[in-house]
C-alpha positions as CSV (number, residue, x, y, z in Angstrom):
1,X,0.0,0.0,0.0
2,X,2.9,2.3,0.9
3,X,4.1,2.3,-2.8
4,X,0.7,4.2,-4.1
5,X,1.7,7.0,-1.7
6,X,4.8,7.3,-3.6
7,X,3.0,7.0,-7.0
8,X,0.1,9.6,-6.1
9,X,2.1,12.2,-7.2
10,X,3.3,11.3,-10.4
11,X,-0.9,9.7,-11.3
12,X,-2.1,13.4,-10.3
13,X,0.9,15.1,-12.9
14,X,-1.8,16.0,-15.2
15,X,-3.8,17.8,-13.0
16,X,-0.7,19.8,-11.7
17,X,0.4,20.5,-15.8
18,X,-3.3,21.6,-16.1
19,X,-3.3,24.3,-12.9
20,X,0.5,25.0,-14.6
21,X,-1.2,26.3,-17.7
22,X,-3.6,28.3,-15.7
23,X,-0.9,30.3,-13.6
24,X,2.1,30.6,-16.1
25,X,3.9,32.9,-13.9
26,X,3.6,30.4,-10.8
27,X,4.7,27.3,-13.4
28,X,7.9,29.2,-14.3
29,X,8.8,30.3,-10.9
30,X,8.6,25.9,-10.2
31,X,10.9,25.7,-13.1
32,X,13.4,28.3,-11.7
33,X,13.7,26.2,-8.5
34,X,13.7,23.1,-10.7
35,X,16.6,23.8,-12.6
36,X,17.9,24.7,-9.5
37,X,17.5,21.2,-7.8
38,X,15.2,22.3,-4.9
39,X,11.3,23.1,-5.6
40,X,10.0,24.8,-2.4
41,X,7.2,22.8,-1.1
42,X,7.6,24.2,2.4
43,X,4.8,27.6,2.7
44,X,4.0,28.5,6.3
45,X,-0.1,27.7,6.4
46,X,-0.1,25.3,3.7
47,X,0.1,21.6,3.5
48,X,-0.4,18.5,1.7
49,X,-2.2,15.4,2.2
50,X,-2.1,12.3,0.2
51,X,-5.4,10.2,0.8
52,X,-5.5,6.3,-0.6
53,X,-8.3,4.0,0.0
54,X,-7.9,0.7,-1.1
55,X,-10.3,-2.4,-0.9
56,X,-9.7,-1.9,2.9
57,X,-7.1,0.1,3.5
58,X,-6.8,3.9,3.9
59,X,-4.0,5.5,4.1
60,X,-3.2,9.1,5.2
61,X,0.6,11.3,4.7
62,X,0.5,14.4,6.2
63,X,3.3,17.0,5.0
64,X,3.3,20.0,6.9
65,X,5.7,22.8,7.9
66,X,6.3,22.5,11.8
67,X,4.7,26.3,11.8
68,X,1.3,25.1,11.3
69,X,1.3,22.6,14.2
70,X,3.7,23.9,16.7
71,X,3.9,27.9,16.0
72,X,7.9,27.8,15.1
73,X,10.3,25.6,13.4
74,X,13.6,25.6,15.9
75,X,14.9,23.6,17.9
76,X,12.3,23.3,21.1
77,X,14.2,24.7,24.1
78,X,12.3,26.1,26.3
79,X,9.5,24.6,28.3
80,X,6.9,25.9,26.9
81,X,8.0,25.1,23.1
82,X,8.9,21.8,24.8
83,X,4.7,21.7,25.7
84,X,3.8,22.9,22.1
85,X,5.8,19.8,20.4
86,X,4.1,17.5,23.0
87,X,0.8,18.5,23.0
88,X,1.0,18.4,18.1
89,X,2.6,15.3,18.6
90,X,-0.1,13.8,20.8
91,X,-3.2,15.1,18.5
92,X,-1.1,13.9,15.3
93,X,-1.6,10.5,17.5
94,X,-5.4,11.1,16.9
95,X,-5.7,11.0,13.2
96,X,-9.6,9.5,13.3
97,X,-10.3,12.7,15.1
98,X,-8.2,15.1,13.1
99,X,-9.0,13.7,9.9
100,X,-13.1,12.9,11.0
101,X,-13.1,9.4,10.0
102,X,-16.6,8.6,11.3
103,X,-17.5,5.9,8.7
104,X,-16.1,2.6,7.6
105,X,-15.7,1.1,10.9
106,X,-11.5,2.3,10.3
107,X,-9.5,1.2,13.3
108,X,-5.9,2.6,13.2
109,X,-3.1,0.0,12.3
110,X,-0.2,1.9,12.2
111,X,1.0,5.9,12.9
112,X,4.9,7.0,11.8
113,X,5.9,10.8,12.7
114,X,8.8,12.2,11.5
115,X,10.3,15.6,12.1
116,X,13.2,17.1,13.3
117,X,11.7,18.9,16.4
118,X,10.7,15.0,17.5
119,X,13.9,14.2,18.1
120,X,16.5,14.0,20.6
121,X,18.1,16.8,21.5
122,X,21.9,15.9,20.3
123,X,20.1,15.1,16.4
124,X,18.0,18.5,16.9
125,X,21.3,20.6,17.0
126,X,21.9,19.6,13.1
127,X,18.6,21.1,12.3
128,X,18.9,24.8,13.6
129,X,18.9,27.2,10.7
130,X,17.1,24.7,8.5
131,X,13.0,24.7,7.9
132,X,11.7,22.0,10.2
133,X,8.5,20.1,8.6
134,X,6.2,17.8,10.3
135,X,5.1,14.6,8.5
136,X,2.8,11.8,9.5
137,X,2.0,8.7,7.6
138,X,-0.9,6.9,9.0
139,X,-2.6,3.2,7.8
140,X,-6.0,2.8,9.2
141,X,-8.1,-0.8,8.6
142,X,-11.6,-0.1,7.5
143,X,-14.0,-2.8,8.0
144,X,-16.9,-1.1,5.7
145,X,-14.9,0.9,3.3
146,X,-18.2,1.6,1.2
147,X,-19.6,3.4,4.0
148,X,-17.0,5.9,4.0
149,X,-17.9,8.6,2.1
150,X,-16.1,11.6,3.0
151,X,-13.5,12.7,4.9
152,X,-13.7,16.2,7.5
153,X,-10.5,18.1,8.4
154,X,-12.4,20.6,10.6
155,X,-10.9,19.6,13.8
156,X,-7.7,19.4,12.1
157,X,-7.7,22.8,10.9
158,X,-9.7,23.9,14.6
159,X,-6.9,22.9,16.3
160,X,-4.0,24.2,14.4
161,X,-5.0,27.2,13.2
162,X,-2.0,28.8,11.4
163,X,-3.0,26.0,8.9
164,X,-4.8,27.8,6.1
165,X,-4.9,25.7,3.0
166,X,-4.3,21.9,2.6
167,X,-3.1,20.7,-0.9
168,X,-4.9,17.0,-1.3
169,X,-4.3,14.5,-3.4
170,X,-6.6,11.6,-3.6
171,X,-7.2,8.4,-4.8
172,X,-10.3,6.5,-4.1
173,X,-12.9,4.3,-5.4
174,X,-14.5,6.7,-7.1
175,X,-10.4,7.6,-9.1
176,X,-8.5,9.8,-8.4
177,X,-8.6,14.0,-7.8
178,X,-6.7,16.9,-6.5
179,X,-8.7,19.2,-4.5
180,X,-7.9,22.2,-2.0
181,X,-9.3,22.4,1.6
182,X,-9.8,25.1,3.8
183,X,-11.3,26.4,7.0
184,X,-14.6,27.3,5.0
185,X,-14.1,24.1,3.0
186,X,-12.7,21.6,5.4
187,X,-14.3,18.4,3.6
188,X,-13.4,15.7,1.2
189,X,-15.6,13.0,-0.8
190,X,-14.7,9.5,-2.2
């Protein structure tokens, strides 16, 4: 299942050459950074989400500046940073509650989180002037996968507000889409 995460991106290419065409501007700043070797994904309020259901599984990967979940990217030093990692790290834990996964009978399976701020301090030292990003790959087992219709991010986006835009890609029964979710638009169908 793990290997269609790493797919998703190169199915949804012609959506992303379509939106390319539609902000020629944007497309050639990409290609600047391209040529470059580094395309900079990392946008303080932005994320992505890559969403697979398959047969029974569903799997989530959420990519996501440490800015939107924890309020700064260094290294967690003081207490109260040392709280704010904690208390993202225990609702990234939650991902049926972040991700409102209400249907299907899903059960989580297996949570990975990765980021530098997560680890100890002697590793956190190597990331101080670099952008820290938060990401979290989850596999939930869905019992009745036909009942699960949508997916809300409401609670997600309620509880870590600097998050203003989430870049999905998707692919579901119903194919495959890229869609953009918000505050106002926090929801996402099969």
């Amino acid at each position: 299942m793990r290997h269609l995460l790493l797919v998703l991106p190169f199915v949804l290419l012609p959506l992303a050459a379509s939106a390319a065409e539609h902000n020629h501007e944007h497309a050639e700043h990409q290609h600047e950074h391209a040529e470059h070797g580094s395309l900079d994904a990392h946008a303080h309020g932005a994320a992505q989400l890559n969403v697979v259901l398959d047969g029974k599984v569903l799997e989530l990967q959420l990519e996501s500046p440490a800015m939107n979940l924890v309020g700064f990217e260094h290294n967690a030093e003081t207490d109260a940073d040392k709280a704010k990692v904690a208390a993202a790290r225990s609702l990234l834990e939650q991902p049926t509650l972040l991700f409102g996964v209400h249907a299907g009978d899903c059960s989580l399976s297996q949570t990975e989180l990765h980021s530098p701020l997560f680890a100890g301090q002697a590793e956190s030292h190597e990331h101080d002037n670099a952008h820290s990003d938060i990401d979290a790959h989850y596999t939930l087992d869905c019992q009745a996968p036909d009942q699960l219709k949508q997916l809300d991010l409401a609670e997600l986006f309620k509880r870590f507000p600097v998050t203003e835009k989430i870049q999905v890609q998707l692919i579901g029964p119903n194919g495959q889409q890229g869609l953009e979710l918000t505050p106002a638009q926090p929801t996402l169908s099969f």
